[in-house]
MIMIBA-38053 format. One record per residue (C-alpha): residue number from 1; x, y, z. Coordinates in Angstrom, 3 decimals, padded with zeros to 6 digits. Example, Ala and Ser with C-alpha at 12.3 -4.5 7.8 and 13.67 -1.06 7.14 Angstrom:
<pts>
> 1 / 012.300 / -004.500 / 007.800
> 2 / 013.670 / -001.060 / 007.140
</pts>
This chain:
<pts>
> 1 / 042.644 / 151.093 / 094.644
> 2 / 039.414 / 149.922 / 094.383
> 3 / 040.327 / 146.083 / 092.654
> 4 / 042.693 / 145.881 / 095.453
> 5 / 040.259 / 146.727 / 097.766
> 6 / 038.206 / 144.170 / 096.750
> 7 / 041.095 / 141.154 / 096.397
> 8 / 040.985 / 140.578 / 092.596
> 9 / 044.496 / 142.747 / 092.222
> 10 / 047.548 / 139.901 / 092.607
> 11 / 049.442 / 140.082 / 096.169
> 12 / 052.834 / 140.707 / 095.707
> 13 / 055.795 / 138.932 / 096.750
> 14 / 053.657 / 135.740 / 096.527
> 15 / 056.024 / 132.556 / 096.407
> 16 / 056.200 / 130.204 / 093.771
> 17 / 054.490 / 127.009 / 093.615
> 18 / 056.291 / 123.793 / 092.415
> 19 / 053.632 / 123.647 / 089.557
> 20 / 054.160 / 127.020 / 088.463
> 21 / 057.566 / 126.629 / 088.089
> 22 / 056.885 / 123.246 / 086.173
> 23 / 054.534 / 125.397 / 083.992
> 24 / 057.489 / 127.578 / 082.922
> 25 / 058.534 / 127.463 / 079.333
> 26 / 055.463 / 125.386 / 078.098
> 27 / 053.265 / 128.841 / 076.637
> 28 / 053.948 / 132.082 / 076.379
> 29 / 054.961 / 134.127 / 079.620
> 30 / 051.772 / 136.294 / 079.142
> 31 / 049.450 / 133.299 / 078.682
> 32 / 051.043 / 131.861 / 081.984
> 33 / 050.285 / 135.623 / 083.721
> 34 / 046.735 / 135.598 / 083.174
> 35 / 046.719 / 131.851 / 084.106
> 36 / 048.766 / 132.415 / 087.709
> 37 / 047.340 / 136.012 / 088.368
> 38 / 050.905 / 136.935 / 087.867
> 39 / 052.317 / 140.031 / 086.017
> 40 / 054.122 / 139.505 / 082.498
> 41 / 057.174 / 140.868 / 083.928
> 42 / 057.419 / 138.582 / 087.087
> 43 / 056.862 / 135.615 / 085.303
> 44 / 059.880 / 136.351 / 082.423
> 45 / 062.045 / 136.765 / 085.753
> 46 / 061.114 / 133.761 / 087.269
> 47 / 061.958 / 132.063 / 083.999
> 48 / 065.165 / 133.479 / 083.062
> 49 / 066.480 / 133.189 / 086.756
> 50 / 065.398 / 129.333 / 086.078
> 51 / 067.382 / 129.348 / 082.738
> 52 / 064.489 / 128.055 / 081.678
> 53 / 063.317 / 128.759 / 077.416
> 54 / 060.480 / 127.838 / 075.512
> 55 / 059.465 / 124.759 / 074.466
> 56 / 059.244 / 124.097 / 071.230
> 57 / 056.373 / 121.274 / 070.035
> 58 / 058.749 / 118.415 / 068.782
> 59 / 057.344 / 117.617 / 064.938
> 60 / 057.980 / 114.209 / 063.292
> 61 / 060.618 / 115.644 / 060.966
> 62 / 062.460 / 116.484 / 064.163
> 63 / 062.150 / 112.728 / 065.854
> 64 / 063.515 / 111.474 / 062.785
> 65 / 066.966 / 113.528 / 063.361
> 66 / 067.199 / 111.890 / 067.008
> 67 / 070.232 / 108.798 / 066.420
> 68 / 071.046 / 109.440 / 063.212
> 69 / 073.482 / 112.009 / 064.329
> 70 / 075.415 / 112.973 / 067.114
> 71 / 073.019 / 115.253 / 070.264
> 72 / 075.380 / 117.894 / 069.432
> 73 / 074.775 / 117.949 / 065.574
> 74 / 070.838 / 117.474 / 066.054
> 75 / 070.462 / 120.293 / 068.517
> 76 / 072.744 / 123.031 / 066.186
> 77 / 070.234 / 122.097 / 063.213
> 78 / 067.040 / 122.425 / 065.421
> 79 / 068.234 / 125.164 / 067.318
> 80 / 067.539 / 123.534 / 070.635
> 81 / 069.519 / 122.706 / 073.746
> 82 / 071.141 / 119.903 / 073.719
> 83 / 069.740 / 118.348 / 076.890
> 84 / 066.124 / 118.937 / 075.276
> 85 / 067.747 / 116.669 / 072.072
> 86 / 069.010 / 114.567 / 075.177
> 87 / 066.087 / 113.812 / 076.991
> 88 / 063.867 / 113.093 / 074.008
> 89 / 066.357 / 110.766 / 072.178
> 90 / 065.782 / 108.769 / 076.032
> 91 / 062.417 / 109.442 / 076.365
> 92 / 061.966 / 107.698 / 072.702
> 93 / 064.590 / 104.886 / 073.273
> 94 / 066.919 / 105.760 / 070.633
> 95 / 070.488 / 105.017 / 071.208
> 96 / 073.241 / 107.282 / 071.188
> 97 / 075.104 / 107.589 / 068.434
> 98 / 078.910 / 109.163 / 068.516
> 99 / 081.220 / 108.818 / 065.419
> 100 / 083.925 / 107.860 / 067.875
> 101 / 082.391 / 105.553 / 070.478
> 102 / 080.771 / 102.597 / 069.935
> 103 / 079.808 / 100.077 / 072.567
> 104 / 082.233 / 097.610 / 074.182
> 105 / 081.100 / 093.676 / 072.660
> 106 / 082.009 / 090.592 / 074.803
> 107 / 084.454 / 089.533 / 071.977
> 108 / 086.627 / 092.984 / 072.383
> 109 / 086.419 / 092.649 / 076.208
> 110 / 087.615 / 088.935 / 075.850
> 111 / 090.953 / 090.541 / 073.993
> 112 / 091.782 / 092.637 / 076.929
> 113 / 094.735 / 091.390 / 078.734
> 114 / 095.350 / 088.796 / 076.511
> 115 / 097.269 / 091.436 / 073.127
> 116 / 099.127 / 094.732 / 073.917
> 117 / 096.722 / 097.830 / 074.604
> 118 / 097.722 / 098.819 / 070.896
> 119 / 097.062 / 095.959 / 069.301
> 120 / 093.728 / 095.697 / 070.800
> 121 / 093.096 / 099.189 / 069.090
> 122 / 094.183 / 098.493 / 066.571
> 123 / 092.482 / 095.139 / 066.234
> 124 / 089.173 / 097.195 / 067.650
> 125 / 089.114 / 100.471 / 065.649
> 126 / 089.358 / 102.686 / 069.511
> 127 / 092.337 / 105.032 / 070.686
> 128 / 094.791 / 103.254 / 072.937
> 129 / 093.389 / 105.419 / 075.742
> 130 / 090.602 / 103.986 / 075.544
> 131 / 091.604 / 100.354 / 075.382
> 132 / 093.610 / 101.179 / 078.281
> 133 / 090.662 / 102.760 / 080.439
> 134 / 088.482 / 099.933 / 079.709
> 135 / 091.101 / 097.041 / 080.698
> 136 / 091.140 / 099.294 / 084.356
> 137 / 088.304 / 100.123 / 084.853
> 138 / 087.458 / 095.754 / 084.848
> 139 / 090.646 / 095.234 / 086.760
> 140 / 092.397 / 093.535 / 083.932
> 141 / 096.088 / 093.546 / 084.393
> 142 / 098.443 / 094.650 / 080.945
> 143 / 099.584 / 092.184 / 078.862
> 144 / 102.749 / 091.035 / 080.098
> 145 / 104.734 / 088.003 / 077.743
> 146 / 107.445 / 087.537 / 080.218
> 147 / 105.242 / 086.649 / 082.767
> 148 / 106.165 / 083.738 / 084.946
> 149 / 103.784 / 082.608 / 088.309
> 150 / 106.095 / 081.836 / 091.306
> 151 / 106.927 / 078.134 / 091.882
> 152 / 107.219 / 076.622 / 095.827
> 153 / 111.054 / 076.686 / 095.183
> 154 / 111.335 / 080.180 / 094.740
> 155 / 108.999 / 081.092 / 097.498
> 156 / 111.063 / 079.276 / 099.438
> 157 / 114.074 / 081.349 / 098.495
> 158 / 112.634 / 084.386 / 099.948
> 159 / 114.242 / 086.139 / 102.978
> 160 / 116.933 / 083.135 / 103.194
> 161 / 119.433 / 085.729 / 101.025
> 162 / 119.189 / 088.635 / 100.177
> 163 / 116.900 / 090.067 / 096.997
> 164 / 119.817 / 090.749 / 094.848
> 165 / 121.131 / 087.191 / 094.951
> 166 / 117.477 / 085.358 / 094.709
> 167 / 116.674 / 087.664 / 091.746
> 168 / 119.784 / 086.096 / 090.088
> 169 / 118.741 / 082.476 / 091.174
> 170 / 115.375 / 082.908 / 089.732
> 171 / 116.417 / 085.151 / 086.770
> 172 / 114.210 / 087.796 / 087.807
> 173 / 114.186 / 091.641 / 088.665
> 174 / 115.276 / 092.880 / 092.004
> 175 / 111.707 / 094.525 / 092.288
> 176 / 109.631 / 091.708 / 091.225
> 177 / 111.307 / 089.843 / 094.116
> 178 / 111.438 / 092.655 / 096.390
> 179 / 107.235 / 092.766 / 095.632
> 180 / 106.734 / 088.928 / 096.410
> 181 / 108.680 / 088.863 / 099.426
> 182 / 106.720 / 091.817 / 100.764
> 183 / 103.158 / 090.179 / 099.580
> 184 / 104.049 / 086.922 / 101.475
> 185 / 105.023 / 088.663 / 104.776
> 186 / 108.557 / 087.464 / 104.877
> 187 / 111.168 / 089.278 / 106.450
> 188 / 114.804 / 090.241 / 104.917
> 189 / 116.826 / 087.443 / 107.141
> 190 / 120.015 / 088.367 / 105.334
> 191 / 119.758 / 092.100 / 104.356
> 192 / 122.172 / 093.446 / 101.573
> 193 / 123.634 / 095.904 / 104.119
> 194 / 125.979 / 094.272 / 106.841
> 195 / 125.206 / 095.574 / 110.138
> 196 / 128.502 / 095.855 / 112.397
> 197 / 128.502 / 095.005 / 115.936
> 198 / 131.421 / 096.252 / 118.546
> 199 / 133.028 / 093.331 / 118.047
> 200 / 133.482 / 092.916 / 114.489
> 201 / 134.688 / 095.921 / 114.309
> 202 / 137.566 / 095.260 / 116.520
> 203 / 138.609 / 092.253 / 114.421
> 204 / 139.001 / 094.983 / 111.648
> 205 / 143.135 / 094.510 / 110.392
> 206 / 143.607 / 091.523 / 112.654
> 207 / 143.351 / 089.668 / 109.873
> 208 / 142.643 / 090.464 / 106.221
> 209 / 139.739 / 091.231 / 105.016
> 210 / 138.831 / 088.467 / 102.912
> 211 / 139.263 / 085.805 / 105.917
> 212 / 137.034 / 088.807 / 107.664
> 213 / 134.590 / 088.517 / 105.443
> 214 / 134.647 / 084.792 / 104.983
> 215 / 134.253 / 084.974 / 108.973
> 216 / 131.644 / 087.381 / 109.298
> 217 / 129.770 / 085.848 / 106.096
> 218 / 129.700 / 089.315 / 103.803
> 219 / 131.169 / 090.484 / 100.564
> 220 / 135.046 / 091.219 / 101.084
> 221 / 134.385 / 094.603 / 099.673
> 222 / 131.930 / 095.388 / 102.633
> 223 / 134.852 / 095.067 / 104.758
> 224 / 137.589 / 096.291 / 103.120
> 225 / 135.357 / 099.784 / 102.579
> 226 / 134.695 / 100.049 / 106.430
> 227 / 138.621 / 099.316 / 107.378
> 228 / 139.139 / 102.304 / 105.091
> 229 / 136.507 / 104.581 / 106.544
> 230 / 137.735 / 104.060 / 109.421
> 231 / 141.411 / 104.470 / 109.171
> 232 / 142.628 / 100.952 / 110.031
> 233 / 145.793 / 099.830 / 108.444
> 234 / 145.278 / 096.248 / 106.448
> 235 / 146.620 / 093.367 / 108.116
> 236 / 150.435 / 092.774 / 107.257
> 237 / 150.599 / 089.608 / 105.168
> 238 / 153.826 / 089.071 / 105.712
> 239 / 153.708 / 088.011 / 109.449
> 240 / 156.012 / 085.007 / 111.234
> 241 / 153.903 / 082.101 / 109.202
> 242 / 154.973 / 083.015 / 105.674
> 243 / 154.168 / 081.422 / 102.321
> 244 / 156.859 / 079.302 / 101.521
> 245 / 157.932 / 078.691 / 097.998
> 246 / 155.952 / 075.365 / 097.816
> 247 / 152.860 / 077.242 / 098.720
> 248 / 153.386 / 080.413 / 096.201
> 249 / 154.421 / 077.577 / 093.270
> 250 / 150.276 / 075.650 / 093.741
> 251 / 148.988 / 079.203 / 093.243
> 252 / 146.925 / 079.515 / 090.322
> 253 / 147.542 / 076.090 / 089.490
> 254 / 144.340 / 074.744 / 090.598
> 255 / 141.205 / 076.225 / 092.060
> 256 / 141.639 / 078.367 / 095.191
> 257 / 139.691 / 075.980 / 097.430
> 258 / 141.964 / 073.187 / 096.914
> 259 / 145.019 / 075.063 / 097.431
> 260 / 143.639 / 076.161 / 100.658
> 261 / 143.146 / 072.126 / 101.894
> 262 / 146.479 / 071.076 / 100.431
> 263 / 148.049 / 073.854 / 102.668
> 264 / 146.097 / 073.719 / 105.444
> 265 / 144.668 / 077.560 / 104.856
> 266 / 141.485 / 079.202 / 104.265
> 267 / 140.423 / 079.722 / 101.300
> 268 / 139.860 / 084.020 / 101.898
> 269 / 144.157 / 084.045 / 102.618
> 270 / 144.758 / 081.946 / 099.444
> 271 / 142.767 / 084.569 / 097.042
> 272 / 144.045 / 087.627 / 098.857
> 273 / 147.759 / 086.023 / 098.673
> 274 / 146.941 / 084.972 / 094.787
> 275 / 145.347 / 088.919 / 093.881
> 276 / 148.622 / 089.544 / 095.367
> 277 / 151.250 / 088.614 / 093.117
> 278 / 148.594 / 089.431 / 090.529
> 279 / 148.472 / 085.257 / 089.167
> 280 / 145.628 / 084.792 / 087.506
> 281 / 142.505 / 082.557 / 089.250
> 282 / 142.233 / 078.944 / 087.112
> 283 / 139.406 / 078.213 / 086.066
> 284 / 137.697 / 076.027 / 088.488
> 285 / 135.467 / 073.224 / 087.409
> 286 / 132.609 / 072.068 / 088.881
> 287 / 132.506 / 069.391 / 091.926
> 288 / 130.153 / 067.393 / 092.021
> 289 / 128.293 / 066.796 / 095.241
> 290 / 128.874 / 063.756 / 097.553
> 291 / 125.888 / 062.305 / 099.733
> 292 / 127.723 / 063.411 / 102.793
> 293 / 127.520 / 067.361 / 101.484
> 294 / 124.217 / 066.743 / 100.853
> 295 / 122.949 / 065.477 / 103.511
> 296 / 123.826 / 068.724 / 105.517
> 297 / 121.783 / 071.129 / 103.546
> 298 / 118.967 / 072.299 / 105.804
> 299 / 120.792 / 071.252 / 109.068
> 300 / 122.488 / 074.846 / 109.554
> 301 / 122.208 / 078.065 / 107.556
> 302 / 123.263 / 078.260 / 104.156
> 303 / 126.237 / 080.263 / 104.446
> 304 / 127.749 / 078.301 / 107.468
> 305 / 127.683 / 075.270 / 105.685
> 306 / 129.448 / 077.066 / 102.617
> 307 / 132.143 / 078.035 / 104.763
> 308 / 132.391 / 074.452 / 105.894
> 309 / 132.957 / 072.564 / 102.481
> 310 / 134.310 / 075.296 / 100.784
> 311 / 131.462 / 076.463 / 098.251
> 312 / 129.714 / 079.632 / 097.056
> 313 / 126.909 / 080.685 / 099.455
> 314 / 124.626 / 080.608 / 096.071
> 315 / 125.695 / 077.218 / 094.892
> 316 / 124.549 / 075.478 / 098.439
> 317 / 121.479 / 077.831 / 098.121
> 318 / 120.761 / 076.648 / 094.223
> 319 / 121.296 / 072.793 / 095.190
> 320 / 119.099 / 073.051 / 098.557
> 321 / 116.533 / 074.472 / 096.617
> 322 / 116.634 / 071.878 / 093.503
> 323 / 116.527 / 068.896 / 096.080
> 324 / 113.437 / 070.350 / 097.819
> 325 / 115.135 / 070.913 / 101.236
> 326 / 113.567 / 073.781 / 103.259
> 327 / 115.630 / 076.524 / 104.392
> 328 / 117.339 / 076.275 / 107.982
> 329 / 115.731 / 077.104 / 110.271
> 330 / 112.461 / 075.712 / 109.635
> 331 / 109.228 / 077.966 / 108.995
</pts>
């Protein structure tokens, strides 16, 4: 009663100074007592709440293990933590060593991109994960062989038909063209679905359904599906104007298109009227194009002129393209 009296006993529930906690850890807890004016007991708290242990005096026998092994292996043999193995390693300047990591040289970063991600580590000594976290973490795109950069010509394909059909002119996937389109802003001018109006519909079985779809400009299939669907009888071939013998003999004898100008028909009645009587379609030969068809690429839309001189919607599309014609109408 008397030392407290006189203020040499320790107050209690004194707080902590920054340098006292620094202090933790570098003697013994009863040495740091009598230094603070603290109690033996309140300063092994304080330290153990820290997590904080005793510092062991780092000999040269001990340096000599920092680098030569992994901080993991070093601290197990010295019985230390391994940030204190850590820490003085950095505080020395001795690299880290790791029997499965080894630093990334300009000539291995030079490879990525260039090989597969397995030949690279292979080539390199790493795991493919590795190779491959590396080549993303620069922003290097994977190796890709059958890479090809878009031309004008193709760009200029986009949005004039739709993605199925310019994927087949540019012998490319439906997604890679589906992606570029998309990239360059372009809208889907002639989407793969066929959207009917009131009046399309009501030409449904006036007619068959290949001159439909030769009218309309989609796949005869699109039409003959929504006739179906919605229960309208096909159009009865044999109606007043019937094929005469004369007609039904040039059937299969030449190509389909030339049948249909001999006869004064379209070319849609002279297939359906062919599938028919099941004759089997000649194999057509290729025309070759007059300066009069070629002059109207560009001047109306693909399809339209098509129709006109009696020619696939991709082989106008395919010989606009190769004579550098833009598309109709003009961007």
């Amino acid at each position: 009663m008397s030392r407290m009296n006189n203020g040499t006993a320790p107050p209690k529930n004194r707080r902590w100074t920054l340098e006292e906690e620094r202090a933790l850890g570098t003697k013994s807890d009863r040495a740091l007592a009598k230094k603070f004016g603290r109690t033996v007991a309140a300063v092994t708290t304080r330290r153990r709440r820290k997590h904080i242990g005793f510092l062991k005096k780092w000999k040269p026998a001990d340096d000599q293990l920092l680098g030569a092994r992994p901080d993991a292996q070093v601290a197990m043999l010295l019985n230390r933590p391994r940030c204190q193995v850590a820490y003085r390693r950095r505080q020395l300047g001795i690299p880290f060593k790791h029997p499965d990591y080894h630093l990334w040289k300009p000539g291995e970063i030079a490879m990525l991109g260039w090989e597969r991600d397995r030949k690279v580590a292979e080539l390199t000594g790493r795991a493919v994960e590795s190779v491959r976290y590396k080549r993303a973490k620069l922003g290097i795109p994977f190796f890709n062989p059958e890479f090809r950069p878009w031309t004008r010509e193709e760009d200029r394909l986009l949005g004039t038909m739709p993605d199925a059909e310019v994927a087949k002119a540019t012998r490319r996937s439906v997604v890679s063209v589906l992606k570029r389109r998309l990239r360059l802003g372009l809208p889907n001018r002639s989407p793969a679905r066929h959207v009917w109006t009131q009046k399309e519909i009501a030409l449904l079985g006036t007619m068959s359904d290949g001159e439909l779809a030769e009218q309309i400009g989609c796949p005869k299939y699109v039409v003959t599906f929504k006739r179906q669907s919605l229960k309208i009888s096909a159009h009865d071939t044999r109606r007043r104007d019937s094929w005469t013998a004369a007609e039904l003999r040039l059937l299969g004898t030449m190509p389909d298109p030339e049948v249909a100008r001999r006869i004064g028909r379209s070319v849609a009645a002279v297939a359906d009227r062919r599938e028919q009587l099941r004759i089997a379609k000649p194999d057509a030969k290729v025309r070759d194009w007059t300066a009069a068809e070629e002059s109207l690429l560009g001047t109306r839309p693909d399809r339209q002129i098509a129709q006109q001189l009696n020619r696939t919607f991709r082989a106008v599309s395919q010989r606009r393209v190769r004579l550098n014609i833009p598309p109709w109408p003009p961007g």
